[in-house]
N, C-alpha and C positions, 0 to 999 in steps of 0.2 A: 504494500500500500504506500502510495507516495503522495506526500503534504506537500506544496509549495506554493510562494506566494505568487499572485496576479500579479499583469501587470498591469493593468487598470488601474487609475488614481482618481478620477474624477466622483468615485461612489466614496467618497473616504469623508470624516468629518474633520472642518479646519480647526476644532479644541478640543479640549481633552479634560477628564477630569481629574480628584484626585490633587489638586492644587496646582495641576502642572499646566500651561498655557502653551499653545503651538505656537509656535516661532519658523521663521523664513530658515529655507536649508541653509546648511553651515555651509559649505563650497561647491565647488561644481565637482562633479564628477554625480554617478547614480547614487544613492541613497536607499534607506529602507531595510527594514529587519525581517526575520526570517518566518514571520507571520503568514498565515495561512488566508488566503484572500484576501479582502478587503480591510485597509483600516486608515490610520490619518498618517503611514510613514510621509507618506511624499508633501504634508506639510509640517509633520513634528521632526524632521529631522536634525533637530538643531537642538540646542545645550540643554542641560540640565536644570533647574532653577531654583530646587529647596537652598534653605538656609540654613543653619546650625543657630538654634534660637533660644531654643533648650539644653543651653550644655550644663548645667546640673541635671538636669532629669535624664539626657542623654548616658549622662556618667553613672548618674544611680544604675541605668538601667541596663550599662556597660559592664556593670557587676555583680547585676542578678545573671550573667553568663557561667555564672562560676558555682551559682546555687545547685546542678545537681552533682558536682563532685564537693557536696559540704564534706563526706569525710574523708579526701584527701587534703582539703582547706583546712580542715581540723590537725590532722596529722602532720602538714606544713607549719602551723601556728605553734603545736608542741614543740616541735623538731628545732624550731626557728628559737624559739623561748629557752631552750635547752643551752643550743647553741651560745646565743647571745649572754646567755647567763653566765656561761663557764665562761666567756671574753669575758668579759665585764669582772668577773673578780680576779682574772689574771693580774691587772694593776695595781690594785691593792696588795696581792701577796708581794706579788717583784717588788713593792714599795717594802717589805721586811725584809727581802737582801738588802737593800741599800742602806737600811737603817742598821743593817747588821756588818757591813762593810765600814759604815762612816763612822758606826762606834769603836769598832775595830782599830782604824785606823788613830781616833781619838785616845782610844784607852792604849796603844801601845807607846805613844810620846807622855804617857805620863809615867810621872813616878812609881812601880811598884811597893807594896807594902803598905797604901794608903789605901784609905775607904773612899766611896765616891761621895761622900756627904763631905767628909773631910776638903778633899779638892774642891768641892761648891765653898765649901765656908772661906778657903783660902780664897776663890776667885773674889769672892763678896767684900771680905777684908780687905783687897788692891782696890776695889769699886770697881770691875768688871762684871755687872750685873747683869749685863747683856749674855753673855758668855755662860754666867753661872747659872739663867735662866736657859738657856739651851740645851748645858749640863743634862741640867732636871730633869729635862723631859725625856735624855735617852739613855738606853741600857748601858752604863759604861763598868769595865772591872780596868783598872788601872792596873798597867805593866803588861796586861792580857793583848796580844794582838787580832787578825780576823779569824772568827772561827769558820774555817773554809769549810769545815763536814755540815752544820749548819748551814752556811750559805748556799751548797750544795744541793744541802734536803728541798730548802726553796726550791731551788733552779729547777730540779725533779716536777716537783709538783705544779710549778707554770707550767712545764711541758707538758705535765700529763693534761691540765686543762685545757693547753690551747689544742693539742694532740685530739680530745674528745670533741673541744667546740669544732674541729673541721672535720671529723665525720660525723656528727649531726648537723653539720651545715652543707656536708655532698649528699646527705638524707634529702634535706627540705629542696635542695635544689632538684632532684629527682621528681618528688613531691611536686614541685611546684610546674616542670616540664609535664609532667603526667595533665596536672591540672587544664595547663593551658591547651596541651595538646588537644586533649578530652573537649574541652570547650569550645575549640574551633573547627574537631571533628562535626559535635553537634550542633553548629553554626553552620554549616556548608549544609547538614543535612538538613535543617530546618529552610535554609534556599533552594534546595533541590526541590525539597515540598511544595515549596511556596511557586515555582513556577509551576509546578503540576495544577497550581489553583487559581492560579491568577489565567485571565481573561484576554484571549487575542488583542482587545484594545490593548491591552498595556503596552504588550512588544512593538503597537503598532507606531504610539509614542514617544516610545523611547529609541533614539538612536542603538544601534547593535553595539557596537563600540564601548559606550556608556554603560550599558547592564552588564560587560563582560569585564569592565572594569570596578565595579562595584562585588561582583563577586571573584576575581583576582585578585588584585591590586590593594582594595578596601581591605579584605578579608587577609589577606597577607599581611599589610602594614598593621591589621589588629591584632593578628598575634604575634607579629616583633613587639609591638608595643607590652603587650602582657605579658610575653616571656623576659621582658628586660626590665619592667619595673615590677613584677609583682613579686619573686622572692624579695628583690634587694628593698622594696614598700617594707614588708613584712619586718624584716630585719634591722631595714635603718628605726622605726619605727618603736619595734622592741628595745633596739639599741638606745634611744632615746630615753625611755622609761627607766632601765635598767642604770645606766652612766646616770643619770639624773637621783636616782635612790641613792646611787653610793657618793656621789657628789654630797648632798646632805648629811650621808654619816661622818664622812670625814671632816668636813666643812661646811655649816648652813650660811655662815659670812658669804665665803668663794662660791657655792653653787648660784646665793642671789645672784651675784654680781655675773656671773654666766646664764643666767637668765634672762637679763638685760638685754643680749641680742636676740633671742626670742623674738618678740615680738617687733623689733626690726627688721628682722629675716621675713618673718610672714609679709610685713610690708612690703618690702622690697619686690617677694614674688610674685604677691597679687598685683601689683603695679603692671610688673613685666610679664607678666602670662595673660593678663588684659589684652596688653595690647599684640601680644603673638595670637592669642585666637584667631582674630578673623584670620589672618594672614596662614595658618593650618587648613581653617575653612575653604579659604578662595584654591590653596595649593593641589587640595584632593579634588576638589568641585573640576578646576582648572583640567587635570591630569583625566579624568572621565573626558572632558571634549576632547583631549589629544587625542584620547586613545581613539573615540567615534571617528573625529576626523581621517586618523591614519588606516583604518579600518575600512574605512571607504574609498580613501584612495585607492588600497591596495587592493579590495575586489575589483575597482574599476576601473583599474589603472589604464587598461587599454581604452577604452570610451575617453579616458582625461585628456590621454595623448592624442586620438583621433580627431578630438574637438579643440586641441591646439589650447587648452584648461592648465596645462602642467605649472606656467608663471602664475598663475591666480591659486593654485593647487600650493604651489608651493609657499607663496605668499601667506595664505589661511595658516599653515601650519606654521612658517614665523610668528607672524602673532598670539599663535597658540603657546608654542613653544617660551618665547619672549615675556607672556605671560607668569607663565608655570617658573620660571626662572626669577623673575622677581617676587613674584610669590612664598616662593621655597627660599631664598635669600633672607627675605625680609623673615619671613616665620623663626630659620634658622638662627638667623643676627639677633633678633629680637630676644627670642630664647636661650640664647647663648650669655648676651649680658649678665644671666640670675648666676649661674657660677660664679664669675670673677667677685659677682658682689657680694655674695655668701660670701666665698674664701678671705675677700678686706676685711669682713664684719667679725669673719672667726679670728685673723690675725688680731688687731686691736684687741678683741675680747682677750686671746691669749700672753697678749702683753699685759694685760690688767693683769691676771688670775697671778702670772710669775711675780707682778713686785709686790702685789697684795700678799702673794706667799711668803716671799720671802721675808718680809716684815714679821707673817706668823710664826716662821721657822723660827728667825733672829729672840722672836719672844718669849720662845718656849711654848706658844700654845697647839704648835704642829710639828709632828717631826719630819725631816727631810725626807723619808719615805713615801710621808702625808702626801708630801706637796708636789714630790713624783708623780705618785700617784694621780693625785688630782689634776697634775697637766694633761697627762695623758688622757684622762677623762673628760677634760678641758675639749682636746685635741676629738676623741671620739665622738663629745657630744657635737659640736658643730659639724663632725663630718658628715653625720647623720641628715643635718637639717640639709646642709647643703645637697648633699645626694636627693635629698625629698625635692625641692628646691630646682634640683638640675632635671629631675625627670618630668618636670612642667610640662617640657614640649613633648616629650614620646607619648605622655596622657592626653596630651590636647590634640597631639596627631591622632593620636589613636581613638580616641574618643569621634575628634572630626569623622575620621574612618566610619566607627560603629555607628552614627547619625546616619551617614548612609546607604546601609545595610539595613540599617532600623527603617527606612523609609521605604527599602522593598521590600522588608515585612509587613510592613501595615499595608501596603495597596491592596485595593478594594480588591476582592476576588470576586471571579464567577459566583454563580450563586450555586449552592451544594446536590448535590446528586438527594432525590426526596431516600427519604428513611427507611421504608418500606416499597421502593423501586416494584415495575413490573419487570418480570423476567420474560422472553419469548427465543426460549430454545430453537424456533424454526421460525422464521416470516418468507412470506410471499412477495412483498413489494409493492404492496397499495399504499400509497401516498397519498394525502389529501392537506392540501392547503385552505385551510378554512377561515375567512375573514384575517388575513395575517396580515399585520402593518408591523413596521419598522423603520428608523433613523437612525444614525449613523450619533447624529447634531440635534438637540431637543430644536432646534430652528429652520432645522431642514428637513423636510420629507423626504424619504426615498419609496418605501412601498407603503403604499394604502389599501386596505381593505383588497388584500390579494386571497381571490379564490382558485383552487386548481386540483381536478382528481385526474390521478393515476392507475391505472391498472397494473395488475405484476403482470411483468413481460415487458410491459410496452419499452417503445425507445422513444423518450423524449426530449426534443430540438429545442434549443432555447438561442433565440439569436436576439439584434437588437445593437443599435449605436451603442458607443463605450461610453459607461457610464450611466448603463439603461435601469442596471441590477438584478442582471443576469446572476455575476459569481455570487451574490449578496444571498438570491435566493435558495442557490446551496449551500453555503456559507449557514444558511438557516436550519437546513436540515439535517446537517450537520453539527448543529449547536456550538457552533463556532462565537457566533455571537445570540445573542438573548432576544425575541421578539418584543416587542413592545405591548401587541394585543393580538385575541386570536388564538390560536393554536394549529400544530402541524401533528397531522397523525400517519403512524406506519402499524399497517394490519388493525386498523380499530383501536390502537393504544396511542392514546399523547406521548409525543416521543419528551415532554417534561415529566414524564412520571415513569423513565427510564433511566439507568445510568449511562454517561456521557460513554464510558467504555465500552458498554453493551450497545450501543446505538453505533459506535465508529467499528466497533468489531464484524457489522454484519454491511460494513460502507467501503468501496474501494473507490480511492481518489488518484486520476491523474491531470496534473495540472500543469498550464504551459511552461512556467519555469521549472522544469527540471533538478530536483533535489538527490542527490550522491552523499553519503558520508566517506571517510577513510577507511576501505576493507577493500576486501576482493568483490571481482563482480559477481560471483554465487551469492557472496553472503549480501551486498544489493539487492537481488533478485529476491532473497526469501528473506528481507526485514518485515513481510507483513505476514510469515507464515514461517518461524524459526525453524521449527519440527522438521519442516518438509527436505526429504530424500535429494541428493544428487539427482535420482531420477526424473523427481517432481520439476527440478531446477531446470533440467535439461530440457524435460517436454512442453514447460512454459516458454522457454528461450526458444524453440524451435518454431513455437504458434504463434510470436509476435518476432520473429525473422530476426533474433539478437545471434543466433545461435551462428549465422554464416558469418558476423565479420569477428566474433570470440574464437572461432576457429581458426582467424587467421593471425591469431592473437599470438607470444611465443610460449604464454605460460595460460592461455586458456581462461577457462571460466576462474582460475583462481592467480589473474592478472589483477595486482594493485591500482585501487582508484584513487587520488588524492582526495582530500579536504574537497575540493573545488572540481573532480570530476576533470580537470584541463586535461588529461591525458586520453582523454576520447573526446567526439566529434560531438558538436549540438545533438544531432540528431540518431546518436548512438547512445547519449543521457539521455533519449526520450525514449528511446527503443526498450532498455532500458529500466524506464518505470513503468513504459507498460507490460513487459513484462513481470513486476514484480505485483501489477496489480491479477494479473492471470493467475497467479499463483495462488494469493488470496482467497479466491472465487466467491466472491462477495454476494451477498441477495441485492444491495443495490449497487451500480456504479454510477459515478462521476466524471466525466471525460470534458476538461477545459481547455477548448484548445491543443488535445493532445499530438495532433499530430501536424502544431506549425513549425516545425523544427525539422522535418523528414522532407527528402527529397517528393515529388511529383508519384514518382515508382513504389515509393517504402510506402508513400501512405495511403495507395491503391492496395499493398498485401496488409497492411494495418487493416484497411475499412473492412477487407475481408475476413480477416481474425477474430473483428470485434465482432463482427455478426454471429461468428460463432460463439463468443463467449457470454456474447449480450441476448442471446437464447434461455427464455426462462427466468432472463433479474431483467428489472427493472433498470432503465439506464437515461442519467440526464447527459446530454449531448451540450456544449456550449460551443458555436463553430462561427466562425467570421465569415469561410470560406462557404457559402450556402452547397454550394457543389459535392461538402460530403455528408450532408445530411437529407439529402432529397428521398431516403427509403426509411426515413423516420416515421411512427407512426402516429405523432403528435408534433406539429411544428407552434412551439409559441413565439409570439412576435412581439418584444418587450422596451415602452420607450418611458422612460421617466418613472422607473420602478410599476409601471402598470402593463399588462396582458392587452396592447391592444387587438390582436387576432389571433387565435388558434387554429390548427386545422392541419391535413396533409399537404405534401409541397404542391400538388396539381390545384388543390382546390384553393391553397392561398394564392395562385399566380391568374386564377381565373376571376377570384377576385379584386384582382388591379389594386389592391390599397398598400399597405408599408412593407408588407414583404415582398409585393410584385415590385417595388420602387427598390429596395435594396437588391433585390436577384437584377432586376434592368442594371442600379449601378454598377454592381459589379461586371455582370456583360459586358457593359460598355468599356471600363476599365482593362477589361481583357482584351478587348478589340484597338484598346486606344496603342495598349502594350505591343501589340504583333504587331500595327502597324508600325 
């Protein structure tokens, strides 16, 4: 079964809902997404235009991503805590080598055989109270010098804790890759869903380009974003709490006054991550039109050159490009400032904490281990802020990112398959159009009050100026898009009170653009009937004539087809699909245009084919060329989404009215051509 889009443009509407407004194409060259019939590509083909309006709700809602791995978030948070703990009291212990060093060092330049109260009273007696006050507060044995087994046992026991804090913190990092990964698995698969339910409009709206960068590009830069700041969030974080506890035991003086840039810091970054948002916003926003742009070019690239487009082609994409570059400059630069200004605000802060220490050392009310210590923790604590601080911009990309992911979640979807569905294991192919209107544009009409019955079997012709609402009407049948009023029935059931799968499972479509994925040309032929046998593959290829030029192929039916089918002829992508629609063997068919792409010859043993295959279904015909549908057994004649003549090809030509005037024009046309 083969989907592709028309190319008709004139049945399409020129807005769109959803918040998003059609705009003039972006460049020259063709345009248009991978949309099935009709819809507004050929005027929405132009930029994107939400905002990022909500980046607090964005961000909250950037982090309910994370709600169904809570218990590896939980086991990251231990892990993390752990981790951070055992750091965090590393400095304080290394703070009793030093103090066991420096007394060390003290007690072997004094006199043996004296007490250390003794040596205070002497210091105090010269008036060196400064001195004997420092005395006091540290362990001294006079004539004793370092006790290295001591200092040792320390040294030991930092190791074994920084030794533990880093495999609890290659735990969490584990932990936290799990998470992320997990999250962004079930992000892809929540957009895979979600295109399953969103509605031909949307793709019809939205540039290709664009949606493919929202689900690359967006969805990539969100989980660099989460894999780079979510453990080190976690940790600077904990880090903070943790340096911040032992800050006050050591010193409630020295932690205020490290408190102090606190809330300078916060300033500082809300300042500067102000004004980097939008400039994240416009960057990604910006990076979706590249992508559409380049994407267009590059399908149509031959059309850009033909029409002499390449300097305006190339133009577009400077401005694009030129864009994106200052954009990303300015986000960058802007975002970049919060580092250097965190680091001035920790320096000064860390020049206070040392002379304020040193003051305490000198008084005796800290000892030198203290105030080690406390640098160091000095040193940790603002690392922390700063890291919080530096990762502004990867959260505010990232965030920008998730806004636009979030916003192909919420598009309106089709409306859902009913709850208790009819099921029809077997139909006939009685169609009935009953009272059915539809638009495209709440302001523009296209079908009114459309009636039409079908018999199984019959073959019916659907011709009509472009833009009449020919593809629209199967397009209908297909529940491609929603009717407005009315209803369409197959074998006496409302085809709304069927599943959308169950209604396309018993429909084969072939349409004049020609749709190929990357496989071989078997597994082409049987995309609409997987199951089916090499043999099946073979005796559909042979009924629709694929089967003579695969034979002169070097690797046959299992010859690689690119992305884009370029390595076979127009009219061997068409051979092609109809053959994959043979294979299917559908109750109803669709045939648009399918054989303006074949030579004169191929689509004289086409006409023959189909007749056999259109034997017993139901088949809607859509033909420009009136010359191959003249054994139809229903000709309708359709001008401005209405029925104005039905009937066999004799009896409408005997009639003289629009389809005698379109069969004349073309005549004429033919005649005008030979001569």
């Amino acid at each position: 079964m083969s989907a592709t889009q028309s190319s008709e443009t004139t049945e399409k509407p020129a807005a769109s809902g959803n918040g998003e407004r059609a705009v003039p194409t972006r460049g020259p060259g063709p345009s248009g997404g991978p949309g099935l019939g009709r819809g507004p590509a050929s005027f929405m083909a132009g930029q994107s235009t939400e905002k990022a309006l909500d980046f607090k709700g964005s961000g909250r809602r950037f982090l309910t991503l994370l709600a169904p791995q809570r218990l590896f978030v939980i086991g990251a948070l231990l892990t993390a805590a752990v981790s951070v703990g055992l750091s965090v009291v590393g400095p304080k212990v290394l703070g009793n080598a030093t103090d066991l060093i420096f007394s060390g060092i003290v007690s072997h330049d004094l006199p043996a055989g004296v007490t250390k109260e003794e040596v205070i009273a002497g210091l105090r007696a010269r008036g060196d109270n400064t001195i004997a006050d420092m005395f006091a507060a540290m362990n001294i044995v006079p004539g004793q010098g370092i006790d290295f087994t001591a200092v040792g046992r320390v040294l030991m026991i930092v190791l074994g804790l920084y030794v533990l804090a880093s495999i609890f913190s290659l735990i969490q990092g584990r932990l936290t890759a799990s998470i992320v990964q997990r999250s962004v698995f079930d992000l892809r698969e929540q957009v895979e869903a979600k295109f399953a339910r969103l509605p031909l409009s949307y793709f019809d709206r939205q540039p290709r380009g664009e949606v493919l960068s929202r689900v690359t590009n967006d969805i990539d830069n969100l989980a660099q974003s989460l894999q780079q700041t979510l453990g080190q969030l976690i940790a600077s974080l904990l880090t903070i709490v943790g340096v911040l506890t032992m800050m006050f035991v050591i010193s409630p003086l020295l932690a205020l006054l490290a408190l102090v840039s606190v809330p300078i810091s916060v300033f500082v970054a809300a300042k500067v991550g102000k004004r980097a948002q939008p400039q994240f916003i416009k960057q990604w926003r910006t990076t979706g039109q590249l992508n559409g742009h380049i994407e267009e070019m590059y399908t149509g690239h031959s059309l850009v050159k033909v029409f002499g487009r390449r300097e305006e082609a190339q133009k577009t994409f400077e401005e694009h490009n030129e864009t994106l570059y200052n954009a990303s400059f300015r986000a960058q630069f802007i975002s970049g400032l919060i580092q250097p200004a965190m680091m001035f605000i920790g320096n000064v802060n860390y020049v206070l904490i040392a002379v304020v220490g040193a003051l305490r050392v000198s008084s005796g009310s800290l000892s030198l281990g203290d105030v080690q210590a406390f640098i160091q923790y000095s040193r940790q604590f603002s690392q922390p802020i700063t890291q919080v601080a530096s990762m502004a911009n990867l959260l505010q990309s990232g965030v920008a990112s998730a806004e636009r992911v979030f916003a192909l979640l919420d598009a309106d979807e089709q409306e859902p398959d009913p709850a208790d569905p009819v099921r029809q294991p077997k139909v006939t192919g009685k169609v009935e159009f009953d009272h059915v209107s539809f638009r495209y544009s709440p302001d523009t009409p296209l079908i009114e009050d459309l009636s039409l019955s079908v018999e199984p079997g019959q073959t019916v012709a659907i011709v009509g100026p472009t833009g009449a609402g020919k593809t629209t009407l199967v397009n209908l049948l297909m529940r491609f898009y929603e009717i407005d009023s009315g209803r369409i029935v197959l074998d006496g059931v409302d085809i709304a009170d069927m599943t959308r799968e169950d209604l396309r499972a018993k429909t084969g479509m072939v349409l004049q653009d020609a749709w190929l994925f990357g496989g071989t040309i078997a597994e082409n032929i049987a995309y609409g009937a997987p199951d089916a046998t090499p043999e099946k593959i073979c005796e559909a290829a042979r009924a629709t004539h694929v089967d003579r030029f695969v034979r002169t192929l070097p690797d046959g039916y299992e010859t690689i087809i690119d992305d884009e089918g370029d390595n076979v002829s127009a009219g061997e992508k068409q051979l092609i699909t109809v053959a994959r629609a043979f294979l299917a063997e559908p109750a109803i068919l669709i045939l648009d245009e399918a054989t303006s792409s074949v030579d004169t010859r191929t689509e004289v043993l086409i006409q023959r084919a189909m007749n056999s295959l259109r034997q017993g279904r139901t088949s809607f015909v859509i033909a420009h060329r009136l010359s191959t549908i003249r054994d139809a057994d229903l000709i309708l004649v359709m001008e401005s989404g209405r029925i104005v003549e039905q009937g066999t090809h004799t009896a409408l030509l005997d009639a003289g009215g629009a389809y005698a005037r379109l069969y004349a024009a073309q005549f004429a046309e033919a005649v005008v051509e030979v001569d």
